[in-house]
N, C-alpha and C positions, 0 to 999 in steps of 0.2 A: 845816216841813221840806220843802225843794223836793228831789223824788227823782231820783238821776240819769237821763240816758237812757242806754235798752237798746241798745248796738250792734247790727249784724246779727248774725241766727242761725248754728248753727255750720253753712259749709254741708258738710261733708263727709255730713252727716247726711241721712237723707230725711224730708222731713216730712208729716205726711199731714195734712191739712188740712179741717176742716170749711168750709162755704160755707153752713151755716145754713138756717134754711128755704125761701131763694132768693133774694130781692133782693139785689141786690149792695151797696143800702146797706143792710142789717143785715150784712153781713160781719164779723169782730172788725176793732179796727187792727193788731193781729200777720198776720190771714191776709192782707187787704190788702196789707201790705207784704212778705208773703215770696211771694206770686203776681206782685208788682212788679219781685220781683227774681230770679223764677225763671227757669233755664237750659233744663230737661226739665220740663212740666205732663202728666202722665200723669190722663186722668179719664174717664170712663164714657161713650159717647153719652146724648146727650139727659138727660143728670140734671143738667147742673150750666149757669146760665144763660150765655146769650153775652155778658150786661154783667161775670159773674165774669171769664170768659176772657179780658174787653176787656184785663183789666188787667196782663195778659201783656206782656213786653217784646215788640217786632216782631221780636227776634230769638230769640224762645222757640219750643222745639220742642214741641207739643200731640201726644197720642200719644193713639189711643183703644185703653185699657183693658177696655174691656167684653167684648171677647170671651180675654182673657189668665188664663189662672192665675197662681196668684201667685209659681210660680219663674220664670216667664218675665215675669212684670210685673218680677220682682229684675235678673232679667238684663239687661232695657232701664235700668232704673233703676243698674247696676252701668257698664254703657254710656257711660252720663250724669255718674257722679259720678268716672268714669277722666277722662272729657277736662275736667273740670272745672266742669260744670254746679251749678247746685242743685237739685236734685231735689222737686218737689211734686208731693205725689197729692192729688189733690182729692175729699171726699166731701159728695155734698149732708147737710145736717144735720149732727149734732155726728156725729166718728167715732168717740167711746168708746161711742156706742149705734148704733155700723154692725155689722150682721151679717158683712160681710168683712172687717173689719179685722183679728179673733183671727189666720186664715189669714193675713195678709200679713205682721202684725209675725211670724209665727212663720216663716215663708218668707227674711222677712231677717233675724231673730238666726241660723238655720241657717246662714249666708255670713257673717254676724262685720259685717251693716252698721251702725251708730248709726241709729235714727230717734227721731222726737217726736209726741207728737201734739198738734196744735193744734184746741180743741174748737172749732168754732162753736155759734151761739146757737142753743137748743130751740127751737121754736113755743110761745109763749105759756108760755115760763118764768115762773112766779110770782118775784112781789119778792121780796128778802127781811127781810120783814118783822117776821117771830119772831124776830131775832136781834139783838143790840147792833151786829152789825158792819151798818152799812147801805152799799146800791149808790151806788158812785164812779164819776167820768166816766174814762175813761182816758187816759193821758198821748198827746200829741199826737206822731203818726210821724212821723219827717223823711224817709222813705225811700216813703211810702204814698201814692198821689195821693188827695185834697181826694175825700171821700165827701158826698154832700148831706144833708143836714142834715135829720132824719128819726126820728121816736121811736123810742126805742130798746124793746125785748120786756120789758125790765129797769128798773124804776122807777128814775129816778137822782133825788138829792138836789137839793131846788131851793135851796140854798146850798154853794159848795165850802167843804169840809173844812178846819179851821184850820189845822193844816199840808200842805195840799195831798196830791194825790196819791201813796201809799207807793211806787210802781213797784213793780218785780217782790220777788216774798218767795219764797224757797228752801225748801221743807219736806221733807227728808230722811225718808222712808216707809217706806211698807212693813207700819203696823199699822194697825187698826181704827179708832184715835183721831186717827190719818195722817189718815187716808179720810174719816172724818167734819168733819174741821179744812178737809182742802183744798175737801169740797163747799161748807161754810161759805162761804168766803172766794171763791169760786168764783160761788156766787148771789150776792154780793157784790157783784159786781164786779170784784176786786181781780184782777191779774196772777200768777199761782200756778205756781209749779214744782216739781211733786213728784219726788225723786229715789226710784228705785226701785234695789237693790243688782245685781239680775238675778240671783237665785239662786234664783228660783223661774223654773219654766216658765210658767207662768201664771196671773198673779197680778191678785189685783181689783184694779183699776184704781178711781184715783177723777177728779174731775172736773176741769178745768184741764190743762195741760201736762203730760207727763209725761216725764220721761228715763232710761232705764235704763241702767244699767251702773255702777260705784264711780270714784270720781276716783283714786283711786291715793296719798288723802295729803293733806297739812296745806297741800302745797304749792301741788298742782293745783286744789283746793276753791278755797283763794283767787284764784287767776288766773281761775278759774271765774264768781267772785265779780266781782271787779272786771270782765272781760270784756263780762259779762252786767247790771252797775248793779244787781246785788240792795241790795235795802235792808235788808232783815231773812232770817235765818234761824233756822227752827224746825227744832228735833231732836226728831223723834215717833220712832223706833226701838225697835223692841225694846230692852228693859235688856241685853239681852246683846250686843248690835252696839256693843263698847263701843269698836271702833277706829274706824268711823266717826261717832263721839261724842266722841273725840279730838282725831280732823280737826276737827271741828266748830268744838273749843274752838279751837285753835290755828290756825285761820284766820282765823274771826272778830276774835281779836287781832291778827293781820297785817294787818287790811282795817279796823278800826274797825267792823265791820258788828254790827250788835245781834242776840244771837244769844239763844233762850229756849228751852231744856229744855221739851218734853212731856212727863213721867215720871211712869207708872202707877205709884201705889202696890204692894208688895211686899206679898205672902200674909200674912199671922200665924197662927200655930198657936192654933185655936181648942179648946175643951174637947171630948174626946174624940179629938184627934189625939194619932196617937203617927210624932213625924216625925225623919228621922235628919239632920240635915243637914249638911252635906258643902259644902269647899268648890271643887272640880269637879268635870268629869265621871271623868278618871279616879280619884278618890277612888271616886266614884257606883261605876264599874264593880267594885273591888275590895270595896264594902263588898258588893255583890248577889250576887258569887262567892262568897262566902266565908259567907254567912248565908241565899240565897232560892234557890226554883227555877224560880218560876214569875211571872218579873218583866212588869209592863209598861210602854213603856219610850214616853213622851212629853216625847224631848227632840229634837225636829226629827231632819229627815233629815242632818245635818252631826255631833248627838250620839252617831248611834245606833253610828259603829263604835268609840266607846271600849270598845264591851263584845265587840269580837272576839275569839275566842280560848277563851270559856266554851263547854266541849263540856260543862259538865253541866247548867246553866239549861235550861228551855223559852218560849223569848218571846214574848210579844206585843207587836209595835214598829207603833207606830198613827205616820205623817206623811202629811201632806200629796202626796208624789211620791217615789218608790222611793230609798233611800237611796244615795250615789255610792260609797261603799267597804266593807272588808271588815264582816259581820257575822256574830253567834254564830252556834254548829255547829248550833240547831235553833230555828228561828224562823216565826213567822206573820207575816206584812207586811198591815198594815189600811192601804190607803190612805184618807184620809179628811179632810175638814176642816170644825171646829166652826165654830159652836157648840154643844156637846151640851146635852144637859138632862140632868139628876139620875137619871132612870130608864134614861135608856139607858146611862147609864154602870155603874151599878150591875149592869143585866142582863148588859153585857160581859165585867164583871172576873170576876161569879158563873159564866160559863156556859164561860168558861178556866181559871177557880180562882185566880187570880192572889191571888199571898200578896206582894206588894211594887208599889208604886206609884212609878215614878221620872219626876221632872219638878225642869222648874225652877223657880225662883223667878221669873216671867215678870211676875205680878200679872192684876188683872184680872177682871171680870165674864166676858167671853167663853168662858177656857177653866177657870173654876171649878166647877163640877158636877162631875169627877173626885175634885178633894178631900172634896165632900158625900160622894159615892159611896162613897169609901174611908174616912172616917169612920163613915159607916152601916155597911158591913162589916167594920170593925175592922182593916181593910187598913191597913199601917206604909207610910208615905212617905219616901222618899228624896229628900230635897229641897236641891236644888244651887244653891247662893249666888250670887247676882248679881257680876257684877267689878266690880273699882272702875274708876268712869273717871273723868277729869277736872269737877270741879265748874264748870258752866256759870254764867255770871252771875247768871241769872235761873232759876228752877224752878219750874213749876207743874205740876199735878196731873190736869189735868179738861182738855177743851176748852171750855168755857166758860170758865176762866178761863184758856187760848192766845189767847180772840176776846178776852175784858177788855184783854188786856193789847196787841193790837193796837190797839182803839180808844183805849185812855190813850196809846199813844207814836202815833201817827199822826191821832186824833183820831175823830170822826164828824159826824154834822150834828146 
């Protein structure tokens, strides 16, 4: 299977660019080509080589950044992307492991700008070797001037792949088994695009491309799709992001694009649970009024204002970042994010008294110890039903078997 090519990047976006551990030929062929075609290169003094900058078009504006905060790096960059430029910022080495980058991408979601980030290569990234999926050469840029011909950090296969290289794969994120799929394919080789929703502020990032923000739909995923020559897309998403699992489906039949379900198996009530289970959240809120007083409530910062309105509960509502709308008349907010282990959670629920346990059906190793914990205490669960979404072609369980099923449809060596 020969993979389309990737058009160029979106340029309204800015993109922040790794340049790797320095020579300009270990550059990736994405940063290559989008420093070839940049309008504004915004980068640091002296950190990033002058054969990287060679590659600048004669009519690119080079701007040093180093002595800039990062609202006034947005502002030049804001500058840039009014009259029509493309915008790159350049960071020596990968910039998902740059120390400034958190500060910048958060500088421009404050202004509503689109960025990306394009990783460059580690020093002395290991192969990857542990894993079925092994390192591919990458497809050949048509927009990227002729790099010399130089080993690469990344063992590549000394035979290509029987159906050639896969191009770019789409993995729609946001969870742990996301994160671990895209670093996978990421030591790989392979061309990786994790979509992230942007409903969190600041969310782990994993390895490869990243773009945040929702397409808007069945419609726009696809244009997405074809725009960008995705080959495959993976749906790793929470079970409950059941409308971007929708798009998913219904795009992927728009485009012919081979689309495969990452889907965490779902809790089971094991012996000694006593669970109520409910099929949403306002179900959830009404059964807690009406029977607990002292609930705690781990259903994301988005579930927790079904249960607004209870002035006689006492809560304890554990998420990640403060929730954005109304909640109950007496509450304790934990901000926090698991993994927990089995004791602290036990200590938690014992030292508020919590007589009610509310969560969803998420699945999962990560945020399982609450359940142990509520089982040991004889804590009852209120446990909220997954929604149904569109049956994806394919469904698997694990990431091992996401990378199996990459290597079966695109091959290995």
């Amino acid at each position: 299977m020969s993979a389309p090519s990737r058009p160029d990047a979106d340029p309204a976006a800015v993109h922040l660019v790794g340049t790797g551990p320095g020579p300009v030929d270990l550059l990736t062929v994405r940063a290559s080509r989008l420093i070839a075609m940049s309008g504004t290169v915004l980068v640091d003094r002296d950190t990033v080589s002058p054969a990287a900058l060679g590659l600048c078009p004669p009519t690119a504006q080079v701007i040093d950044a180093s002595d800039l905060r990062p609202a006034d790096a947005v502002a030049r960059m804001r500058e840039a992307l009014d009259r029509g430029d493309r915008v790159v910022r350049l960071y020596l080495g990968d910039p998902t492991q740059h120390p400034d980058v958190p500060a910048q991408t958060r500088a421009l979601d404050a202004v509503g700008i689109p960025w990306e980030l394009v990783p460059g290569v580690r020093a002395g990234a290991p192969a990857a070797a542990t894993s079925d999926l092994q390192p591919m050469p990458q497809p050949p840029s048509q927009h990227a001037p002729p790099l010399p011909a130089q080993p690469s950090p990344v063992a590549q296969p000394e035979t290509a792949m029987p159906g050639g290289s896969p191009g770019l794969i789409l993995v729609l994120g946001g969870t742990g088994e996301a994160r671990r799929l895209a670093d996978l394919m990421a030591t790989a080789g392979l061309e990786v695009v994790t979509s992230l929703a942007g409903k969190v502020t600041r969310p782990r990032l994993p390895r490869g491309e990243v773009r945040i923000g929702g397409f808007g739909g069945a419609e726009e995923l696809a244009l997405w799709l074809r725009e960008n020559g995705a080959s495959a897309i993976i749906d790793a998403t929470d079970p409950f992001a059941d409308e971007i699992s929708a798009s998913a489906v219904g795009a992927a039949r728009e485009t012919g694009t081979p689309l495969l379900r990452l889907l965490r198996p779902p809790w089971t009530e094991q012996p000694g649970d006593e669970w109520i289970e409910v099929p949403d959240m306002r179900t959830a809120a009404h059964v807690v009024r009406e029977r607990f007083r002292r609930p705690m409530l781990t259903v994301g910062k988005q579930g927790a204002s079904a249960f607004a309105g209870d002035t006689r509960g006492s809560y304890l509502i554990r998420c990640s970042e403060p929730p954005p709308g109304a909640l109950p008349h007496r509450y304790l907010l934990v901000l926090d994010r698991g993994p927990f282990g089995v004791d602290s959670e036990r200590t938690l629920m014992s030292r508020h008294r919590i007589d009610v346990l509310v969560t969803r059906n998420s699945g999962g190793s990560a945020s399982g110890a609450k359940l142990a914990a509520a089982r040991d205490l004889r804590i009852p669960v209120v446990m909220v039903e997954r929604p149904e979404a569109p049956t994806a072609p394919e469904t698997v369980h694990s990431v091992d078997d996401a990378a199996r099923w990459l290597v079966e449809r695109f091959g290995s060596r």
